[in-house]
C-alpha positions as CSV (number, residue, x, y, z in Angstrom):
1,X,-16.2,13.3,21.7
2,X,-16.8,14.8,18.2
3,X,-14.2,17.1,16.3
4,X,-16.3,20.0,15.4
5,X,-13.6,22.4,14.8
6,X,-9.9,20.6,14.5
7,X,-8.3,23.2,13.4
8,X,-8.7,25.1,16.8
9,X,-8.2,22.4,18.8
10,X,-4.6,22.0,17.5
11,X,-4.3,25.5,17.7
12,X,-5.0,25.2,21.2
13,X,-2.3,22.4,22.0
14,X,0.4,24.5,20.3
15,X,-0.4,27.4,22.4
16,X,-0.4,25.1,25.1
17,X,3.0,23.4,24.4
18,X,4.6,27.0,23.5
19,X,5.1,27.4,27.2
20,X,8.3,25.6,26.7
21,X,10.3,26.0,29.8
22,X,7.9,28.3,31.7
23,X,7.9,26.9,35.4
24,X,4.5,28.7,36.2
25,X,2.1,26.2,33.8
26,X,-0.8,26.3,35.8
27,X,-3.0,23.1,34.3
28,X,-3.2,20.5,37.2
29,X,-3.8,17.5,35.1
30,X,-0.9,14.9,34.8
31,X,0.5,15.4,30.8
32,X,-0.3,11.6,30.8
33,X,-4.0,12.2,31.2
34,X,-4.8,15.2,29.0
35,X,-8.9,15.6,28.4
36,X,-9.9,16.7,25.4
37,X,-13.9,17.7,24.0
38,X,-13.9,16.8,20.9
39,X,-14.6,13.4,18.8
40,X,-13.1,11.7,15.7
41,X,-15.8,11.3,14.2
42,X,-14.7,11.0,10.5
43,X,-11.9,10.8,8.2
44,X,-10.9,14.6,8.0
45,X,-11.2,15.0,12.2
46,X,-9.0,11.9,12.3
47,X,-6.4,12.7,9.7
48,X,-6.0,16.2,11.1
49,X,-5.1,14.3,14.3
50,X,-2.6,12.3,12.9
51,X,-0.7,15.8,11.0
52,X,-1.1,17.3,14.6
53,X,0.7,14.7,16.5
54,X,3.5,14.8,13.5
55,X,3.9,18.9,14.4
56,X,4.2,18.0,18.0
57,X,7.0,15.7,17.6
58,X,8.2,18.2,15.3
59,X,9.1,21.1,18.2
60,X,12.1,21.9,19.6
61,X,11.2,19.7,22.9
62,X,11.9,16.7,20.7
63,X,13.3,15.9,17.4
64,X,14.0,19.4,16.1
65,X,16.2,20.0,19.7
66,X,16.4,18.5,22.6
67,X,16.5,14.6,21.9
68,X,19.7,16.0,20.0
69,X,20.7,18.1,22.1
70,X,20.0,16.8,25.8
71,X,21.9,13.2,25.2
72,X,25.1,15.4,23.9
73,X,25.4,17.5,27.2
74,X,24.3,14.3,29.9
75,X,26.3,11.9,28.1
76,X,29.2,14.1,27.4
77,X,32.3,14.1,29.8
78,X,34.3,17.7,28.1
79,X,33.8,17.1,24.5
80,X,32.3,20.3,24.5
81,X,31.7,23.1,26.8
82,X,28.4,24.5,27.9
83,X,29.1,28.0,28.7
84,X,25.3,29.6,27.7
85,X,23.1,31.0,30.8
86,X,20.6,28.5,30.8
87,X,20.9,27.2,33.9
88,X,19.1,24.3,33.2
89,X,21.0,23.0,30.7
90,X,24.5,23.3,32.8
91,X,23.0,21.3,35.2
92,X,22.6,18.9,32.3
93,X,26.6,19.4,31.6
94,X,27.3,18.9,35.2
95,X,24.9,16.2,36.1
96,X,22.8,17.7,38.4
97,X,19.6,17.6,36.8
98,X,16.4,19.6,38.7
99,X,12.8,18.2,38.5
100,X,11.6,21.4,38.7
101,X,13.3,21.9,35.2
102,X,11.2,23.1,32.5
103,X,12.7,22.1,29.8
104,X,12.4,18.4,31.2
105,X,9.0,18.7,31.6
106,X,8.3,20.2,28.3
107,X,9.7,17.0,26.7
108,X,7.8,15.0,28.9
109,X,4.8,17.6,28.0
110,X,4.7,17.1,24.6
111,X,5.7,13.3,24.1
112,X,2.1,13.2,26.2
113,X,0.4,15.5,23.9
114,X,1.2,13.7,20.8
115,X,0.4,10.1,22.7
116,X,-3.1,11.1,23.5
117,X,-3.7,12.5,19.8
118,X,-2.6,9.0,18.1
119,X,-4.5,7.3,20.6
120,X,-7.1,8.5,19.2
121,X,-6.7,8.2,15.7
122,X,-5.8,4.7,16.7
123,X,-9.3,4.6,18.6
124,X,-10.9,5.9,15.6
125,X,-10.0,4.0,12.7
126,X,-13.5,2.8,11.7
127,X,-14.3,6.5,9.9
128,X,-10.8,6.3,7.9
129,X,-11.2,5.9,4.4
130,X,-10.2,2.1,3.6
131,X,-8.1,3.3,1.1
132,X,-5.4,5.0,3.7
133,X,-6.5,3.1,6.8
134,X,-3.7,1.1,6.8
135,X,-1.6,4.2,6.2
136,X,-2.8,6.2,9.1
137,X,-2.7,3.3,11.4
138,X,1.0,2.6,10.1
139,X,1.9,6.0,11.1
140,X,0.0,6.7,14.0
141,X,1.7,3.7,16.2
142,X,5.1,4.3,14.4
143,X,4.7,8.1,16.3
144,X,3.8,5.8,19.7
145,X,6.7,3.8,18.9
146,X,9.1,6.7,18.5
147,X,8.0,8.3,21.6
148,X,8.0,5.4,23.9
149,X,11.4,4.6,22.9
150,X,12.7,8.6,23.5
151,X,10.8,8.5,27.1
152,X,12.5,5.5,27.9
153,X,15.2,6.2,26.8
154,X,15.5,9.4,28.8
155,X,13.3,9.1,31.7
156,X,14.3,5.4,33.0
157,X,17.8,3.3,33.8
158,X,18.8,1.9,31.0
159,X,17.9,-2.1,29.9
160,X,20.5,-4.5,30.6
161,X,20.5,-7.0,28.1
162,X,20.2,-10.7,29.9
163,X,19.1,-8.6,33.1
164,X,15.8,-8.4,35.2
165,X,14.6,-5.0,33.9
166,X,11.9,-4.8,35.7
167,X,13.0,-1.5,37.1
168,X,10.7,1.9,36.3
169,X,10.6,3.0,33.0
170,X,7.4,5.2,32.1
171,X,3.5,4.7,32.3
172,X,2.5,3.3,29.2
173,X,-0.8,5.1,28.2
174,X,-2.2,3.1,24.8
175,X,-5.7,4.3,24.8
176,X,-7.6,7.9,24.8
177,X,-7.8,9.6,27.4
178,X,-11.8,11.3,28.0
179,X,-11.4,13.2,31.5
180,X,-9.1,12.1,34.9
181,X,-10.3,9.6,36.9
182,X,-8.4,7.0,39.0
183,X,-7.4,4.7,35.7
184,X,-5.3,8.0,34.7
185,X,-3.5,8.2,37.4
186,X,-1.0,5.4,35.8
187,X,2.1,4.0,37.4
188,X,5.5,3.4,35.6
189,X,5.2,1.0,34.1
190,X,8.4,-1.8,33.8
191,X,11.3,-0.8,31.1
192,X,11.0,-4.6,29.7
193,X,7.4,-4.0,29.7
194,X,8.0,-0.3,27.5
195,X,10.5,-1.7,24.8
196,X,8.0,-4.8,24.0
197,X,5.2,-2.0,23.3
198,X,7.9,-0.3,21.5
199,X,9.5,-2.9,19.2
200,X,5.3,-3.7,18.8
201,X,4.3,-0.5,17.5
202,X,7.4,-0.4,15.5
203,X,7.0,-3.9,13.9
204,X,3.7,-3.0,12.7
205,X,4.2,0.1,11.7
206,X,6.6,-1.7,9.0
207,X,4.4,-4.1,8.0
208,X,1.7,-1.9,7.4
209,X,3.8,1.3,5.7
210,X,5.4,-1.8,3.8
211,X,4.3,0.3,0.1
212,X,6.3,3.4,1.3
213,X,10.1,2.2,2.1
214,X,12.0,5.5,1.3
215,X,12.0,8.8,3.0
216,X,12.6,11.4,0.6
217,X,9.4,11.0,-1.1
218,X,7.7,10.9,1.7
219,X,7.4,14.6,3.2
220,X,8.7,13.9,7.1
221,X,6.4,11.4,7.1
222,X,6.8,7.6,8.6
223,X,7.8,4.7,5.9
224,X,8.6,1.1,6.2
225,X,12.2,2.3,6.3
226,X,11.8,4.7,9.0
227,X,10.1,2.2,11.3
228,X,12.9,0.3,10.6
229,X,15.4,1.9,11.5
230,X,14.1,2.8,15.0
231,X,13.3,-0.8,15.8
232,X,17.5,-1.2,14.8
233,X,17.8,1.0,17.6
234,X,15.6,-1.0,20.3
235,X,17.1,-4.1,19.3
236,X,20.4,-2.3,19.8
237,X,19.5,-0.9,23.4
238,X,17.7,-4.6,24.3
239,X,21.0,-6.6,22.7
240,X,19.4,-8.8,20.3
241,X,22.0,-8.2,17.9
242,X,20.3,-10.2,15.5
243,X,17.0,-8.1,14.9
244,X,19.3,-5.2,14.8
245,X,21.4,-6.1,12.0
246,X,18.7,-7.3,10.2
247,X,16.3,-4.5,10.2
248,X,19.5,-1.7,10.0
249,X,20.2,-3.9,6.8
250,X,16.3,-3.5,5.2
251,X,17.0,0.6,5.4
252,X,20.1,0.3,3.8
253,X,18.8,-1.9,1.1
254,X,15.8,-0.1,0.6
255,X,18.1,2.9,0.0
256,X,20.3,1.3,-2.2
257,X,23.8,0.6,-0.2
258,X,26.5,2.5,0.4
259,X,26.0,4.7,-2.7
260,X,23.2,6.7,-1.1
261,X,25.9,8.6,0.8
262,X,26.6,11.8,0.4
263,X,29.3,12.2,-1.2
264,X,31.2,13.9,1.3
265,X,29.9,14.1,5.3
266,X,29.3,18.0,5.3
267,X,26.7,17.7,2.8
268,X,24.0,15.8,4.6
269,X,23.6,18.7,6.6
270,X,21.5,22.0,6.8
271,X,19.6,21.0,3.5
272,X,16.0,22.7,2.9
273,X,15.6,19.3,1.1
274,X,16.1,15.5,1.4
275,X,19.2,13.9,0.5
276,X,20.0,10.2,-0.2
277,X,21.3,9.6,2.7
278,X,18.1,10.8,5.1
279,X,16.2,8.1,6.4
280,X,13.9,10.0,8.9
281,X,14.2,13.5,9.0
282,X,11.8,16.5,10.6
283,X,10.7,19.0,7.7
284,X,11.2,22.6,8.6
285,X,10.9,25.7,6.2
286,X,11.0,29.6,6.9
287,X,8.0,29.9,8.5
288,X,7.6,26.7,10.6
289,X,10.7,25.8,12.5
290,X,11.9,25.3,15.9
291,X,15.5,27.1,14.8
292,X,15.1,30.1,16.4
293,X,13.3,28.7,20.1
294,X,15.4,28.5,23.0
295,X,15.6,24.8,22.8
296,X,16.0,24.4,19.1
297,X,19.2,22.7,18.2
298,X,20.6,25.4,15.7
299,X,20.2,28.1,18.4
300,X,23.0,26.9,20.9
301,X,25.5,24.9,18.1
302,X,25.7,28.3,15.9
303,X,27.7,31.5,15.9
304,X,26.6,33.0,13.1
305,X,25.8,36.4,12.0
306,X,22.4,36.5,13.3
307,X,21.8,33.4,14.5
308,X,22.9,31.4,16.9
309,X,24.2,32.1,20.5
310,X,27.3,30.1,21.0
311,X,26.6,27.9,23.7
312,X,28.2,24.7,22.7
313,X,32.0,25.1,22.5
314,X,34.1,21.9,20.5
315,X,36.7,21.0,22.9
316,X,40.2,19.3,22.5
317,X,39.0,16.1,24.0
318,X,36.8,16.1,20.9
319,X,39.2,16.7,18.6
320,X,41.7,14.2,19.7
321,X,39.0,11.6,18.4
322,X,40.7,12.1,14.8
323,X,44.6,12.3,16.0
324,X,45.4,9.6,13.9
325,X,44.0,11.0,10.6
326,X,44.1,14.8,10.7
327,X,42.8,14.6,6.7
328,X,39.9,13.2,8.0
329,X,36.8,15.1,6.1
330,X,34.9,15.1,9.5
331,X,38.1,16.9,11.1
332,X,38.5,20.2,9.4
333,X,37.9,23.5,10.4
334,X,37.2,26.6,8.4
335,X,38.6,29.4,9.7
336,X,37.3,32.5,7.7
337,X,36.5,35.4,9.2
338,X,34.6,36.8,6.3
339,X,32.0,33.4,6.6
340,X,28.2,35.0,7.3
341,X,25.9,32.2,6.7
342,X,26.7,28.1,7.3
343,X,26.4,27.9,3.9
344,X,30.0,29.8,3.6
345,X,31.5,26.4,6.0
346,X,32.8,23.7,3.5
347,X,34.1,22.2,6.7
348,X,32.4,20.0,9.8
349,X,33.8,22.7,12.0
350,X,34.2,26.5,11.8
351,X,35.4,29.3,14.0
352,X,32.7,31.1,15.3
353,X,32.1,34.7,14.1
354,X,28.8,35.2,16.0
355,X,28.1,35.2,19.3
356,X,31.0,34.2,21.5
357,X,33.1,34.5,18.3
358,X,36.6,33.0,18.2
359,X,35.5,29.3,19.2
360,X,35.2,25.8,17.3
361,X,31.5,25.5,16.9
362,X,30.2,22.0,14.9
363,X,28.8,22.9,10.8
364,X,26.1,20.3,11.9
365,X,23.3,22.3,12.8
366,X,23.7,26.1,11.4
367,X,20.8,26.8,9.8
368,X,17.9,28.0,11.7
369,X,15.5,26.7,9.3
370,X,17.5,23.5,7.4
371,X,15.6,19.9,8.0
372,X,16.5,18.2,10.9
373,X,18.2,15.3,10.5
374,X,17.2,12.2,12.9
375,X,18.3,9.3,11.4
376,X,21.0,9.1,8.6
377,X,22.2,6.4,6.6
378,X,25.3,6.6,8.1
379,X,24.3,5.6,11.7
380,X,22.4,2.5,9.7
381,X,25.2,1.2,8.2
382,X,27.4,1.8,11.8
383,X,24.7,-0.2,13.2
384,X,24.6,-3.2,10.8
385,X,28.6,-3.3,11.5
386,X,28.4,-3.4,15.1
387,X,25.3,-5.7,15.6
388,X,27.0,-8.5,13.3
389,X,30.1,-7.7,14.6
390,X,28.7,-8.4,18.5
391,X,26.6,-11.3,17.0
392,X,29.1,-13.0,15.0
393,X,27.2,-12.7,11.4
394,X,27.9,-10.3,8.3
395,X,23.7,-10.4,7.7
396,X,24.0,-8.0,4.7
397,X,27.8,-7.0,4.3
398,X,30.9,-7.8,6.9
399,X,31.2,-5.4,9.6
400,X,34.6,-4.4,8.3
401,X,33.3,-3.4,5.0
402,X,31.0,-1.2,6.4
403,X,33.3,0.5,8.9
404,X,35.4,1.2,5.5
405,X,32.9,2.3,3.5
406,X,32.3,5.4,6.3
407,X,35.8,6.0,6.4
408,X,36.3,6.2,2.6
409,X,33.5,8.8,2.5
410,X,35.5,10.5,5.5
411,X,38.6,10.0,3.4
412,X,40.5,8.1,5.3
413,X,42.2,4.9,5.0
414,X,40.6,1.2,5.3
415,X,41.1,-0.3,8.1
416,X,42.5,-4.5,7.3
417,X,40.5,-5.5,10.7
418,X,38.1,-4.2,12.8
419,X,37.2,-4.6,16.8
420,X,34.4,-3.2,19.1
421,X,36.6,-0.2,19.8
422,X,36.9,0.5,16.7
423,X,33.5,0.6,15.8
424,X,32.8,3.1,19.2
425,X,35.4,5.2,18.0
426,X,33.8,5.6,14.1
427,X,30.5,5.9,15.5
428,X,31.8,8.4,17.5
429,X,33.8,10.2,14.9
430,X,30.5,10.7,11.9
431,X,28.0,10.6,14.8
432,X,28.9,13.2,17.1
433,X,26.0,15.9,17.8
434,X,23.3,13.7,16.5
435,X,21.7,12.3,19.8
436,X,23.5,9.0,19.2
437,X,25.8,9.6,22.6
438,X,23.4,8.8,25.7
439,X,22.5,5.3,24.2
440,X,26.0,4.4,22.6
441,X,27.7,5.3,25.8
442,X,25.3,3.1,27.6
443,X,25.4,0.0,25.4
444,X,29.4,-0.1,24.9
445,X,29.4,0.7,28.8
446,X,31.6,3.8,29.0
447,X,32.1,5.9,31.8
448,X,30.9,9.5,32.0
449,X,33.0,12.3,33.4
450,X,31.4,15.1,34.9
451,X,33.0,17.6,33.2
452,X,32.5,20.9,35.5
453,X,31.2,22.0,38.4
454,X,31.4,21.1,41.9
455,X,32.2,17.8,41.3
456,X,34.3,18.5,38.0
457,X,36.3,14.7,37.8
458,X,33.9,12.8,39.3
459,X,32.6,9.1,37.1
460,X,29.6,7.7,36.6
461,X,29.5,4.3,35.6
462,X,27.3,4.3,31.8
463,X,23.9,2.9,34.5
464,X,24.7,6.0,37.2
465,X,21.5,7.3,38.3
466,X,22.6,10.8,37.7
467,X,22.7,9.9,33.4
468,X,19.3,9.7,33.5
469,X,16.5,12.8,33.9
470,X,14.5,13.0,36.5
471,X,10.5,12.4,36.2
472,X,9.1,15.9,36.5
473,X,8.2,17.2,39.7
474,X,5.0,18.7,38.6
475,X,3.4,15.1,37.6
476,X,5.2,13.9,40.8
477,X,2.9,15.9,43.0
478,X,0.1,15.6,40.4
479,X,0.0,11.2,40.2
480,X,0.5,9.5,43.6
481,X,1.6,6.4,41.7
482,X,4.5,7.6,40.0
483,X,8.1,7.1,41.3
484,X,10.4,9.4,41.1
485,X,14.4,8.4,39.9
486,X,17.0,7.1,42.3
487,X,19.1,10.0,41.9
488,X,15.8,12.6,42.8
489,X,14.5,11.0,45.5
């Protein structure tokens, strides 16, 4: 296939993956198996290939919205209130997930997309200029790392460490794709057999991005630190505490300890520009952003003159996480009625003066055009504490010094010991909103409540088919060899 014209040809996958949540897509091939007419034939085809898969995982069906924002309303059991009109995502509050749901597939959509563009640069390395081969190779399976792991982590039961896991995860699809035939037509393959690939791609996209470590000088792009910090998160979902600690404690050397912290928790959000504490991070600016699309983040966590529509309400359950320290930095609310942009909120919380005005909305994502924040120092430093904590080790610092060192940003007192509990409840405190709440709720094996609905009261065990999203329908009727999820059968 040759790339005579790039530059349409991404133009033409955006337009494609616009449709968002439109349920009458008419192409018929499975999103796993997407053809495509032109070649890589040299450097410039190839690198363009590589920006457009980064602009993929840049939309609202991924990192700049829904992997936020879809774990926060499965995983949540009244910590908020969905009370927007999209139906689909109240059937995401209520557990009651449809196939036929577009915004579902459009994740699925796009992850598929971006696969079959770094499959290609991966296909194509020959033409690369030797001087940023390495580079583009470090990049390109760091993007097939970071996708496999948010497929799996959505689309499949979860991995039980010391268990079989040889359940369904999602069909691992690691070279190009050049027109459908029976080979496309890929089963799921095993969740063991997806995290391997995973922690692979990850692995050596660190070793290879090993001369860029930090983010900020990076531009949204991959770095050793990045790929890092994403492996912490396999290890953490496969339970080899171990690997976990040790790679959360590269990222937090690389950016210097506990002194890259903002110096309060407010600030490390809606920033138009990198702050110390950002290890990965999706760039947005004024003119490209998913802010503003009906499954960007921002849209359904504001209420904001002009922007925002409310959805998300902050609910007493919520608040009750920080009973204990009211001063808590991550516990106030500003209630000014004369606020207009999030830039008026010193607070983590406001009172909404937008759209559905008069509730507690979350400061965390108010700014239709801010950076996106994916990975944060914080979570790093929550993670070293926990893995050495569960393993037994203090690989970089003691768990309880890190535990206290995100309590002294929050301004709060040290704790003199610190348990497993503990270290839920913290995360759960500075991590709230972020996308952290699906897998933490899994790993520490906490029940889910359904929190409305017909079946308002109702648990689900942290493994309950329902937690997870169904395969969408439309690649169910498409590929006779995929399976669909126990609880959409």
């Amino acid at each position: 296939m040759k790339t005579k014209n790039i530059i349409a040809f991404f133009s033409l996958i955006f337009l494609v993956a616009s449709f968002n949540s439109c349920d009458d897509f008419l192409d018929i091939e499975p999103q796993l198996a997407i053809s495509d007419d032109f070649v890589y034939s040299d450097h410039d085809g190839v690198v363009n290939a590589l920006y457009g898969a980064y602009d993929l995982i840049a939309g609202p069906q991924l990192w700049a919205g829904t992997s936020i924002f879809h774990s926060d309303l499965v995983a949540n059991s009244g910590q908020v209130q969905w009370i927007g009109t999209f139906i689909q995502y109240m059937q995401m509050f209520t557990k009651s997930m449809d196939p036929n749901d577009g915004f579902i597939t459009a994740k699925w959509n796009r992850a598929y997309h971006a696969m079959d563009l770094v499959n290609n640069v991966l296909d194509n390395l020959d033409v690369v200029n030797e001087n940023v081969r390495d580079r583009v190779e470090g990049e390109a399976r760091f993007i097939r790392g970071i996708l496999y792991l948010e497929l799996v982590k959505f689309y499949a039961s979860p991995y039980i460490p010391g268990g079989d896991n040889s359940h369904p995860g999602v069909p691992l699809v690691l070279t190009p794709t050049a027109g459908i035939t029976d080979d496309d037509y890929r089963p799921r393959d095993p969740v063991e057999d997806v995290y391997e690939v995973v922690i692979s791609e990850l692995s050596t996209a660190k070793d290879l991005l090993a001369d860029y470590t930090s983010s900020g000088a990076n531009d949204g792009r991959a770095t050793a630190s990045a790929a890092a910090a994403f492996l912490a998160r396999a290890y953490m979902a496969t339970g080899d505490w171990q690997e976990a600690a040790e790679h959360a404690d590269f990222v937090i050397d690389n950016f210097g300890g506990y002194d890259a912290l903002n110096d309060t928790p407010r600030q490390a959000f809606n920033n138009d520009t990198y702050t110390s504490e950002d290890v990965f991070m999706i760039i947005q600016t004024a003119t490209s952003n998913a802010g503003r699309a009906n499954d960007g983040i921002g849209t359904f966590f504001a209420s904001l003159e002009g922007y925002g529509r409310g959805d998300v309400h902050i609910q007493e359950m919520h608040l009750e996480m920080f009973d204990d320290h009211p001063d808590d930095l991550r516990a106030q609310i500003t209630d000014d009625p004369d606020i207009i942009t999030i830039s008026d909120v010193p607070d983590m919380y406001y009172i909404g003066i937008g759209t559905d005005a008069g509730n507690i909305m979350t400061s965390k994502w108010g700014k239709y055009d801010a950076n996106i924040n994916v990975i944060r120092l914080a979570e790093m430093i929550l993670t070293r504490a926990e893995a050495n904590l569960r393993n037994g080790s203090s690989i970089g610092a003691a768990p309880l010094d890190d535990v206290n060192a995100i309590r002294e940003r929050a301004g709060i007192p040290a704790w003199d010991d610190v348990t497993i509990d503990d270290i839920w409840d913290e995360r759960y405190r500075e991590l709230c909103f972020e996308g952290t709440l699906l897998e933490d709720s899994r790993r520490f094996q906490r029940d889910v409540i359904i929190p409305d609905g017909p079946q308002e009261g109702t648990v689900l065990s942290f493994d309950h088919p329902r937690l997870v999203l169904p395969i969408p329908q439309r690649e169910i009727d498409v590929n006779p060899n995929l399976v669909q999820n126990e609880a959409y059968q």
